[in-house]
N, C-alpha and C positions, 0 to 999 in steps of 0.2 A: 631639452637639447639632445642631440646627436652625441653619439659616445666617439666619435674619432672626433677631432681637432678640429674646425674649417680652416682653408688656405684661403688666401689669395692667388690665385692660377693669373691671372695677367689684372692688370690697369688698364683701362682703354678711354682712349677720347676722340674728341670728334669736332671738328667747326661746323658751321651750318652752312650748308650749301643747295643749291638750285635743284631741282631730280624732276623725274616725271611720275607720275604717280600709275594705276593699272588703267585708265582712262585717260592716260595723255594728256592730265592737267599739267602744269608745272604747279612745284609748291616748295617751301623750304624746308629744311630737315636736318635734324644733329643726331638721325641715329645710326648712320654710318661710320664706325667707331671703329679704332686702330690701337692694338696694345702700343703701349708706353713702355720704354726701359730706363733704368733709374727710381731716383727720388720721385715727386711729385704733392706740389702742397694742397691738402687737403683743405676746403675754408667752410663757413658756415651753408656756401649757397652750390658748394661742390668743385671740383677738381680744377685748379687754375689750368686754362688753356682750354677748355671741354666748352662749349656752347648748346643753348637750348632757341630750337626756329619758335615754338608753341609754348610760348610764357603762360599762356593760360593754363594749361594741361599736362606740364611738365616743370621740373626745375621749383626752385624757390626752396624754403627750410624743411617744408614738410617731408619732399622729395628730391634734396639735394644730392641724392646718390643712386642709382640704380642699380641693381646686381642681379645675377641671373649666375642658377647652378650649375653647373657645366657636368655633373653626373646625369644630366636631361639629354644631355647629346646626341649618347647613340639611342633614345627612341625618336629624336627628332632624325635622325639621321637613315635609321631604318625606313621613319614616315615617308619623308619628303624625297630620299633617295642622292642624298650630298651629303659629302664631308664639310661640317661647321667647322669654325676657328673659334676662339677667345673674341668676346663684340659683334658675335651674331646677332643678337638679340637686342641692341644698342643699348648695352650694359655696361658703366663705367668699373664693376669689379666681377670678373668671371669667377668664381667660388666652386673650392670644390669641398665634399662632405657637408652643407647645409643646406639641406632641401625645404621648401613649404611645411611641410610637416613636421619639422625639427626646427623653427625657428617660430617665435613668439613675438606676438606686436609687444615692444617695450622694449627687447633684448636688447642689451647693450655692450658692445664688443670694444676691445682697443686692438689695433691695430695700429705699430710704430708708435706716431706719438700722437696719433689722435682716436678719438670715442666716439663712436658711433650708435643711431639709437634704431633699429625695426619702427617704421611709422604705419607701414599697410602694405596690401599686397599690390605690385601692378597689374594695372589694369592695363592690355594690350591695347594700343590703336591703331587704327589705318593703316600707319606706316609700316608696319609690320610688313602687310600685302603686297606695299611695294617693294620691300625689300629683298624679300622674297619672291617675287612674282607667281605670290598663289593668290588666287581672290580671297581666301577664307582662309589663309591664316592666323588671321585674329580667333575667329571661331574654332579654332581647333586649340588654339593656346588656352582659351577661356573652357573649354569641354575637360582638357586632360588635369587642367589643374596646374599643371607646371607653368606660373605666371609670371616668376620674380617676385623680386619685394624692391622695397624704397627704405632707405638708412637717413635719418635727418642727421647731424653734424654737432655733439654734444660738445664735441672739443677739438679745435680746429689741431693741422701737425701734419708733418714730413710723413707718406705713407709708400711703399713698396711691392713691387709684384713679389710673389715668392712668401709672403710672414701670414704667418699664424694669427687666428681670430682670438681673442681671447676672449670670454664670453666672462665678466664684469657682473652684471646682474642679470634675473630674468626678468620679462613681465609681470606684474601683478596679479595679473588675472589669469593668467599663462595659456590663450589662448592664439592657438599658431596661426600662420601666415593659411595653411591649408581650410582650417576651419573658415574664417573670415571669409576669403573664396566662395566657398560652401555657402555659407550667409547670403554674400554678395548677389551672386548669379546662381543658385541653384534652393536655397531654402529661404524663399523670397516671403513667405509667408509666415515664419518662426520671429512673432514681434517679441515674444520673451528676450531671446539671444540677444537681438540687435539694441533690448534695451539694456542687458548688462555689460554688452559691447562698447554703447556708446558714455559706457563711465569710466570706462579705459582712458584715463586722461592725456596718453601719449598716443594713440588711435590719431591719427590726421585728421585735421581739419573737413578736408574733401569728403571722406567717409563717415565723419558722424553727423556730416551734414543729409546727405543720404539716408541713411540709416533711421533719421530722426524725421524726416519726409515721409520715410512710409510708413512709418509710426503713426503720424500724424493723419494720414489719411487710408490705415489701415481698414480691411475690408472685414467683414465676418470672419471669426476662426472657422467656420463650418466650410466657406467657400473654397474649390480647388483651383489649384493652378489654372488646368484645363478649361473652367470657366469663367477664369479672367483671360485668357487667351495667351 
């Protein structure tokens, strides 16, 4: 863990609504998100009033909560050349003081009156690009590291923009949201890791199903990146 405290810097949510994407599809989408003022009840499946368009790839226990570090800002802000708010990112809790690096799949935080668990790191999509209208968005969020995480809902309850994280237990294996990443998309061929990874019992669904895929049809240790392409 981080030696400062995490906040809560805003609540944000969003309905799902019509957009265009960067090819002038139409599509639906819930990552357009707006801080919240007040209370707001936290439930197992995430934020009463917040909507998910992509039930496949979003929402549900694993990833009932999305959060994104708001100390990312000003490099995102430098990059792209705009001033972000709170829900740039279509992030139901803007956080400040807990980066990828300082939070661990398992952590478990309270917040008001409910507990929250670190399940994995997000994974950027699509929507991103439109939201931003950069085509590669995604790809730059996936390169730098700064992804977000997903919080599954250990105990539902009244939560607050403005209160303190309190950080409950860590994970087990105490391996952070940043390493995982790493895993993920960039040490694609470390099957040790991914199979001490995938005994993280609180590790998402999503991801030790991956994980255990390429386990399963792992190539040579000799073989490089480079020539698997």
């Amino acid at each position: 863990m981080q030696n400062d405290k995490p906040q809560i810097v805003s609540i944000n949510i969003s309905t799902s609504k019509k957009v265009l994407n960067t090819k002038g599809k139409a599509l639906f989408s819930g990552i357009f998100k707006n801080p919240i003022e007040g209370e707001i009840y936290l439930g197992h499946l995430g934020l009463e009033g917040d909507k998910v368009a992509d039930n496949k790839n979003h929402g549900g226990p694993d990833k009932a909560v999305c959060a994104y570090c708001v100390d990312h800002f000003p490099f995102w802000e430098n990059r792209i050349n705009r001033k972000l708010k709170a829900g740039a990112f279509g992030e139901n809790l803007s956080i400040s003081g807990l980066t990828e690096a300082g939070i661990h799949i398992g952590d478990q935080f309270k917040i008001g009156d409910a507990i929250i668990e670190c399940s994995q790191p997000r994974q950027p999509c699509h929507k991103l690009n439109n939201k931003f209208a950069i085509n590669d968005m995604v790809s730059h969020m996936q390169n730098s590291g700064f992804s977000g995480y997903y919080f599954r809902v250990i105990q539902p309850g009244w939560v607050e923009s403005n209160m303190e994280m309190s950080l409950l237990k860590e994970g087990s294996l105490k391996v952070s949201v940043e390493s995982a990443n790493q895993l993920m998309h960039r040490d694609k061929l470390n099957y040790k890791k991914m199979e001490v990874l995938i005994k993280n019992t609180v590790l998402s669904d999503s991801w030790k199903k991956t994980f255990k895929t390429r386990i399963e049809k792992k190539v040579p240790e000799n073989t490089t990146a480079r020539e698997l392409g």
